[in-house]
C-alpha positions as CSV (number, residue, x, y, z in Angstrom):
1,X,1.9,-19.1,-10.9
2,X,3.0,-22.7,-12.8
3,X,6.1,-20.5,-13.8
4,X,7.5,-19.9,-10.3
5,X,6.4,-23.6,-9.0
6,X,7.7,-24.7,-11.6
7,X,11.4,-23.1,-11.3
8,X,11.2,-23.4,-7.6
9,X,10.3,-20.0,-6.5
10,X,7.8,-18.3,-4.4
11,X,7.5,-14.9,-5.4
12,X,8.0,-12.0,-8.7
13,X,10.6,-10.5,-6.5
14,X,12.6,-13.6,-6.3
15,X,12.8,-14.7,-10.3
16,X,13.9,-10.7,-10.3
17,X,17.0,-11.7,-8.3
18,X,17.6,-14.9,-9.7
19,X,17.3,-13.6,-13.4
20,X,19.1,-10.3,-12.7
21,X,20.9,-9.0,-9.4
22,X,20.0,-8.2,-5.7
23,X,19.5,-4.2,-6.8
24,X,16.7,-5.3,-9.6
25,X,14.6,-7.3,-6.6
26,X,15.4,-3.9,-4.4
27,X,13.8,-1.7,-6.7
28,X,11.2,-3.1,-7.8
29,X,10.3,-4.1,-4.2
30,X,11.3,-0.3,-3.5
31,X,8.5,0.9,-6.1
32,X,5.7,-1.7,-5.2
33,X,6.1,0.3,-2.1
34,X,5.9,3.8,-3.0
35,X,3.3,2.8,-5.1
36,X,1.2,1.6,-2.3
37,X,1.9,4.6,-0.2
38,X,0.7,6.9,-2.7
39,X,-2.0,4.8,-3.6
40,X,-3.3,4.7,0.6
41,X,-2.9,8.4,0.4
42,X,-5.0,9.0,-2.3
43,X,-7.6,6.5,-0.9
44,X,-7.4,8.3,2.5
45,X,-7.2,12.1,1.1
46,X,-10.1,11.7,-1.3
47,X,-12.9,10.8,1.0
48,X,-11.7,12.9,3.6
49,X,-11.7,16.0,1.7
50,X,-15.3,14.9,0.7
51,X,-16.9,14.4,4.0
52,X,-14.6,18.3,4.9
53,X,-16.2,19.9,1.9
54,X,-19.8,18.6,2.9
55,X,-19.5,18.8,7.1
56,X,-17.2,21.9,7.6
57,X,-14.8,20.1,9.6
58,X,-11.2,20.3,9.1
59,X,-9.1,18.2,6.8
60,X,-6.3,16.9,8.8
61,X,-8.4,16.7,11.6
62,X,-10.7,13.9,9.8
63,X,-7.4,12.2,7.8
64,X,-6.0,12.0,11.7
65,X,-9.6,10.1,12.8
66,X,-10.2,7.7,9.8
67,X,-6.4,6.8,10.0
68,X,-7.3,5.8,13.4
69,X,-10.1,4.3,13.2
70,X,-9.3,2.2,10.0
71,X,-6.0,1.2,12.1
72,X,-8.3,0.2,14.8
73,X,-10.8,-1.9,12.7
74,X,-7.7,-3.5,11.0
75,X,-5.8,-3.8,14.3
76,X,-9.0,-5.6,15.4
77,X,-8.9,-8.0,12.9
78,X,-12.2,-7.5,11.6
């Protein structure tokens, strides 16, 4: 973090754009993000097929109620 104070900037994505081009900040902002999405899907599949496995219920129906309830809890500010 004394790097970017120290050249003025605020984030990794805005040395990318000042060191490169517009495009280099784009994709790497691009792939943080399908990074995460894949990364929240995995977290949300895996325990879900656990609790499907172990209760008989079915998948998508328990992805559909912990999406909601997490969104609920996080929507709650909790």
């Amino acid at each position: 973090m004394p790097f970017y104070y120290r050249i003025g900037l605020t984030s990794v994505y805005e040395y990318l754009e000042k060191r490169f081009d517009v495009r280099v900040r784009c994709l790497a902002s691009g792939l943080f993000i399908i990074w995460r999405l894949f990364w929240m899907a995995t977290t949300l599949y895996v325990p879900c097929k656990i609790l499907s496995v172990i209760t008989g219920l079915d998948l998508v129906t328990l992805i559909l109620l912990t999406g909601a309830s997490v969104m609920a809890y996080t929507v709650a500010g909790a």
